[in-house]
PLY file of the C-alpha trace (Angstrom):
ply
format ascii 1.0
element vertex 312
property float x
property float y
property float z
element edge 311
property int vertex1
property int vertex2
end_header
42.56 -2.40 29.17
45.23 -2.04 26.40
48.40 -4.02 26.00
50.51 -1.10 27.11
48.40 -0.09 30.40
48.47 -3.80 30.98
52.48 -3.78 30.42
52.68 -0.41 32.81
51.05 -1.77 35.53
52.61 -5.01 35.71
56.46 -3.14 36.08
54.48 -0.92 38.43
53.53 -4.25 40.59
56.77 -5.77 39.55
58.42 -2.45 41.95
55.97 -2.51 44.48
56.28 -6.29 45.21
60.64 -5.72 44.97
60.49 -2.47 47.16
58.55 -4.97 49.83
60.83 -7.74 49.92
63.61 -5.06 49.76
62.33 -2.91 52.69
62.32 -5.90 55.20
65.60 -7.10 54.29
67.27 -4.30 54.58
65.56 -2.95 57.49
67.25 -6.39 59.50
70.44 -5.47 57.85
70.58 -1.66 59.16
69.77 -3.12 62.40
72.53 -5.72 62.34
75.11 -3.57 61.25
74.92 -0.15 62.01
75.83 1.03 58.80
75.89 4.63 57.32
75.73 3.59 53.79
73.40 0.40 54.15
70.90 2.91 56.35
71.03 5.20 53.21
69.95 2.14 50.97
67.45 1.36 53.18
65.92 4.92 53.18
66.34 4.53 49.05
64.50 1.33 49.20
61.61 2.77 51.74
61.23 5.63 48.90
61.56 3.08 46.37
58.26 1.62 47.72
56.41 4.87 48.31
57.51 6.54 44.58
56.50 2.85 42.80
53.13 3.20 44.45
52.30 6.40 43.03
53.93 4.93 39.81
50.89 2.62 39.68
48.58 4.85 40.79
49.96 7.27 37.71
49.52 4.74 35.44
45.99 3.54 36.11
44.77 7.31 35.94
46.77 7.96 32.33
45.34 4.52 31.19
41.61 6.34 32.24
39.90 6.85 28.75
39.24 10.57 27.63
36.35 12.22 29.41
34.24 15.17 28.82
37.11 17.53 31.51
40.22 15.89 29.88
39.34 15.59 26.09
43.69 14.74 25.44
43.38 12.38 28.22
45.14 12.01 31.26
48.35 10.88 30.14
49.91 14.12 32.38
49.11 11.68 35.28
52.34 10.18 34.71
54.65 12.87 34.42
53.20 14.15 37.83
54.18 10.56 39.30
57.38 11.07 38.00
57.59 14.31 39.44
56.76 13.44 42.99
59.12 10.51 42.73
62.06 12.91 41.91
60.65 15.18 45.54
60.93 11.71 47.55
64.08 10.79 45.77
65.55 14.34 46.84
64.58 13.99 50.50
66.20 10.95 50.13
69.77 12.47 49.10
69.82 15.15 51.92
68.61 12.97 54.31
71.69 10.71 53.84
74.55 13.58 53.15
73.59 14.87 56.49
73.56 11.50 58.66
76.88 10.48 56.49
78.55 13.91 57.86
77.10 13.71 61.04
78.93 9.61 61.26
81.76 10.94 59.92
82.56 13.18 62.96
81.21 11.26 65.14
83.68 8.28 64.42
81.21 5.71 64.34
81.75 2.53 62.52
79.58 -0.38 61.29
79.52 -4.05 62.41
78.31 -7.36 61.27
79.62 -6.69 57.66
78.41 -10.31 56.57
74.81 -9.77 57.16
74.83 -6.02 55.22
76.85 -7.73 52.25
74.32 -10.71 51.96
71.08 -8.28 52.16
72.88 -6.18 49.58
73.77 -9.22 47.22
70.43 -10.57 47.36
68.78 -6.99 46.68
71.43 -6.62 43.80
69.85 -9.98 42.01
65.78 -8.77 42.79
66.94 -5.43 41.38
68.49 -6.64 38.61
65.78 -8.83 37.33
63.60 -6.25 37.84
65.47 -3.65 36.03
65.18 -6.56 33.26
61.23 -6.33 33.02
60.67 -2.94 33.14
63.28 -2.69 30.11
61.08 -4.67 27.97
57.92 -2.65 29.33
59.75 0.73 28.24
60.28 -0.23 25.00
56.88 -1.70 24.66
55.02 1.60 26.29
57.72 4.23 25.75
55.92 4.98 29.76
57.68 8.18 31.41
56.47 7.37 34.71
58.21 3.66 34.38
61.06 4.99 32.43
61.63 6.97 35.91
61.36 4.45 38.40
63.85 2.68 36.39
66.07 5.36 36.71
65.91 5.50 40.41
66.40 1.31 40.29
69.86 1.80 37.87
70.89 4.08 40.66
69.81 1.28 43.02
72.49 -1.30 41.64
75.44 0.89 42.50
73.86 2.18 45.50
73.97 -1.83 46.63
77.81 -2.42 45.59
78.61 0.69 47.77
77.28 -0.61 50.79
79.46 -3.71 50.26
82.36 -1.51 49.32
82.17 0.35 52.77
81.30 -2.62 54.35
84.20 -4.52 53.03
86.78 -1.34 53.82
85.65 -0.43 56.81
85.28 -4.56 58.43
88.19 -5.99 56.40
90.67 -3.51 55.32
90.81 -1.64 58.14
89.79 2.21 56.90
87.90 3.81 59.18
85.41 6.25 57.68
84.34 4.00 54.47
81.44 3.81 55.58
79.99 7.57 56.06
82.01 8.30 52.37
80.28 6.05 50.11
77.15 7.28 51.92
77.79 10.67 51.39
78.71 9.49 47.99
75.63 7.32 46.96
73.41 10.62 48.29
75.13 13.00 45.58
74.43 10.41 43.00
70.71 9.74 44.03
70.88 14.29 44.20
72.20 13.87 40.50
69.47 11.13 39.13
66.56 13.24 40.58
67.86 15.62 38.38
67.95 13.98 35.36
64.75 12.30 36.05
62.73 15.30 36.35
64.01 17.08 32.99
61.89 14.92 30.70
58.89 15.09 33.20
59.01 18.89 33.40
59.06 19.06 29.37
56.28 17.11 29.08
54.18 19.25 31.71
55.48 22.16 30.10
54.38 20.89 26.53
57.77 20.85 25.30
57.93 20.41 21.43
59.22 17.49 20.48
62.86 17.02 19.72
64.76 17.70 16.15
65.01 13.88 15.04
61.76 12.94 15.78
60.19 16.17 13.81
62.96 15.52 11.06
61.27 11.65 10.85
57.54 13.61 10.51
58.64 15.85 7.86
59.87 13.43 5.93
56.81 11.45 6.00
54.40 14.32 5.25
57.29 15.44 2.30
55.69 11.89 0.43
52.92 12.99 -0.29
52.85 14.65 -4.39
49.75 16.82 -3.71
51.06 18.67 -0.61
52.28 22.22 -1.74
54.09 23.21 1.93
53.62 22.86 5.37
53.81 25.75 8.48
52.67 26.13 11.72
53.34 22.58 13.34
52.91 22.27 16.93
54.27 19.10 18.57
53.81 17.81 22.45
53.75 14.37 23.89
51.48 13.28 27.02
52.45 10.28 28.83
52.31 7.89 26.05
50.76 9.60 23.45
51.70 12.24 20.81
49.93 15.25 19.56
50.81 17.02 16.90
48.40 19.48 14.54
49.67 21.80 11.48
48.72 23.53 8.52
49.46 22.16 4.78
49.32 24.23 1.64
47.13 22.55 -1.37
46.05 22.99 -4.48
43.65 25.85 -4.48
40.78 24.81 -7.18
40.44 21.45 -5.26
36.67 20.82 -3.58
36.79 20.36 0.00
36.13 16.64 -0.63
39.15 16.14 -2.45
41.20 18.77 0.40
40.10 16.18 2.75
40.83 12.59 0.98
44.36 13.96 0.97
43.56 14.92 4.84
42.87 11.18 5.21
45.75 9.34 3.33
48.26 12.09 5.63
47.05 11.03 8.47
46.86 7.03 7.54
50.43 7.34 6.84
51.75 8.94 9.78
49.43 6.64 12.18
51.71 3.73 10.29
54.76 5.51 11.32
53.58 7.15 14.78
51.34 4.40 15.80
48.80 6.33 18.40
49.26 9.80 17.57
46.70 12.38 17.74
46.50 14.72 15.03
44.75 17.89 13.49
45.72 19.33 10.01
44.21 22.34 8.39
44.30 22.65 4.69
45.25 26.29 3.34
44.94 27.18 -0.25
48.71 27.18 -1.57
50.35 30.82 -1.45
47.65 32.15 1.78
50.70 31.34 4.59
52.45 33.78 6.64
56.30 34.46 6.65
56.61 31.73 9.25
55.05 29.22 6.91
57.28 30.16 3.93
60.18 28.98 5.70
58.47 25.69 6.62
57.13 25.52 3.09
60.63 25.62 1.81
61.99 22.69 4.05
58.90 20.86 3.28
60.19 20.92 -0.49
63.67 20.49 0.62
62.59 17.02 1.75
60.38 15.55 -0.99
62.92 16.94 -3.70
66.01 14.73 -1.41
62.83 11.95 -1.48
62.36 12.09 -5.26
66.03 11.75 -5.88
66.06 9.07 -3.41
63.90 6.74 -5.96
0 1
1 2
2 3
3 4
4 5
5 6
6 7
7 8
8 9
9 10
10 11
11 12
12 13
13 14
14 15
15 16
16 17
17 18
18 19
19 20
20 21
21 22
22 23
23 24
24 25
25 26
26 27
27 28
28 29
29 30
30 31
31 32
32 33
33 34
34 35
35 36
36 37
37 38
38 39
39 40
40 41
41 42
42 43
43 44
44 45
45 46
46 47
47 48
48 49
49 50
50 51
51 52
52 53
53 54
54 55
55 56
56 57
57 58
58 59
59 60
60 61
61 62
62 63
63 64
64 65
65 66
66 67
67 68
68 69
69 70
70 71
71 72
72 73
73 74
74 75
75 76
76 77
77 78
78 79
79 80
80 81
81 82
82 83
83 84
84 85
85 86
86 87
87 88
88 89
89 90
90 91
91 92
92 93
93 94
94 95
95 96
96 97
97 98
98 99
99 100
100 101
101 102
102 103
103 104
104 105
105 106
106 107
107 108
108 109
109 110
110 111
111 112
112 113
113 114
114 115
115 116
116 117
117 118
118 119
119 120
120 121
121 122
122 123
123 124
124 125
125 126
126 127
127 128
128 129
129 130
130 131
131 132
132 133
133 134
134 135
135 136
136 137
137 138
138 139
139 140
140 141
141 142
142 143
143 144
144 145
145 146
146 147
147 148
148 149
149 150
150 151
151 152
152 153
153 154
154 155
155 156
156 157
157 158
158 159
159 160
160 161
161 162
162 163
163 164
164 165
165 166
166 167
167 168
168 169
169 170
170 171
171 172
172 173
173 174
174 175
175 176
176 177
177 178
178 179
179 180
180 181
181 182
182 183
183 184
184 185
185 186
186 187
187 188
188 189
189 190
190 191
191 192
192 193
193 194
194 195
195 196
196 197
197 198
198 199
199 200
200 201
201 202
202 203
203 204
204 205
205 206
206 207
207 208
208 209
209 210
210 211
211 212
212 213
213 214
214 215
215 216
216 217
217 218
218 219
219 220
220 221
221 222
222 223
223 224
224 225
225 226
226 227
227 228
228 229
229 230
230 231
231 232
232 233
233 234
234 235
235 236
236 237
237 238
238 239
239 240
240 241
241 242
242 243
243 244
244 245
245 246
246 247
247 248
248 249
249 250
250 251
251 252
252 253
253 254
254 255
255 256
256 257
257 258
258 259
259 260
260 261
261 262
262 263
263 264
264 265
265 266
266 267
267 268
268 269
269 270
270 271
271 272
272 273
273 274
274 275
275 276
276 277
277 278
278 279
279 280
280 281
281 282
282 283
283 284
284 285
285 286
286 287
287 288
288 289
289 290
290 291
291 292
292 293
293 294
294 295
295 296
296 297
297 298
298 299
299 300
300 301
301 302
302 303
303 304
304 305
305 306
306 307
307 308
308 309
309 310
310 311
């Protein structure tokens, strides 16, 4: 197993093992208290649980080598974790807007604020150092499926401070109805985070290109090179962890295919060094055989290496 699969599934276990702890605490807290807003974290945190086991069961099946019925891999695996995390995460929100209405015109109000705010506290310090880990995994793996269950344990952190905010308005203070308003509040913000969190999955299932700065960074490192003529056609995606990118170049037309393909090589050495893992196919064109498309991509192509000549 890699370093990064090994990274992914630790957070993954990191979640689960937080989500348990979590899940019991809170479940004697809802109990105790009878609170709107700490049932809604408790619902979060059962989620929590159910969307980081399918974030380790993502993970394991996009760390699954390529095979002869997924030649790219399976690196899709985790942008369909990510996806069912954002359905749970949705349930989740609804599920809480209508039991914070419902409370709300009912008139019913919490007790036992001591025991909510200690379970939340406590959750707010495993969360945190969670949060911590998967930060440094993220950065490591660049893992969509982790980078979304860390969006849904951000969310977590505020969700915690509201239940001690309507715990602490409603007990102490003396306003009746805290307690269903931050838990109609904390279910609009979990609403808004599933939304954000399934943007970058559905561009990756989707094959979305990849976006201006990062192509901007791959031009310039193809522009290097002094026997490249222009460049068209290029065709980015990501999947999971892993980039894929093919395109045409135009060369020197009275070079043999062995030299057409030593310049193949030293392309593609020097864009591993600055994409480490990415997956490439280039096709080498005779210079002046590219379509009207390709023109305009062999004129940014010069752009850059003219900007990288004056550069030196």
């Amino acid at each position: 197993m890699s370093t990064s699969h090994a990274l992914n599934r630790s957070a993954a276990l990191a979640s689960i093992s937080v989500a348990l702890l979590l899940v019991g605490l809170k479940v004697w807290a809802a109990l105790s208290t009878g609170s709107t807003a700490m049932l809604g974290s408790l619902a979060d945190t059962v989620l929590d649980l159910v969307a980081s086991l399918a974030t380790l069961l993502g993970v394991w099946v996009a760390a699954q080598p390529d095979d002869e019925n997924h030649r790219f891999g399976h690196g899709k695996a985790e942008a369909l974790a990510a996806m069912f995390q954002v359905v749970l995460i949705s349930i989740s929100a609804l599920s809480l807007a209508f039991r914070a209405v419902d409370q709300w015109f009912e008139g019913v109000r919490p007790a036992a604020a001591e025991s909510g705010i200690m379970v939340s506290v406590i959750a707010m310090a495993a969360t945190l150092a969670l949060l911590v880990w998967q930060r440094h995994v993220i950065r490591k793996t660049g893992s969509l499926a982790i980078a979304t269950d860390h969006v849904h344990y951000q969310s977590d952190l505020l969700l915690n401070l509201a239940v001690i905010g309507a715990l602490a308005l409603d007990q102490y203070a003396g306003i009746p109805g805290a307690d269903p308003v931050f838990g109609l509040g904390i279910a609009l913000w979990l609403g808004w985070g599933a939304w954000g969190a399934s943007q970058q999955a559905i561009e990756q299932l989707m094959d979305h290109e990849w976006d201006d700065a990062k192509k901007e960074r791959f031009l310039e490192v193809v522009a290097r090179h002094p026997e490249l003529k222009g460049l068209h056609d290029l065709r980015t995606r990501t999947s999971g962890n892993r980039d894929f990118v093919q395109f045409h170049v135009a060369v020197d037309p009275h070079m043999t295919v062995r030299e057409a393909h030593h310049v193949m090589d030293e392309i593609e050495a020097k864009l591993a060094a600055e994409f480490p893992g990415i997956e490439m196919l280039i096709h080498p064109d005779p210079e002046g055989l590219v379509n009207e498309t390709g023109l305009a991509a062999m004129d940014l192509l010069a752009d850059r290496q003219a900007a990288h000549d004056r550069s030196e």
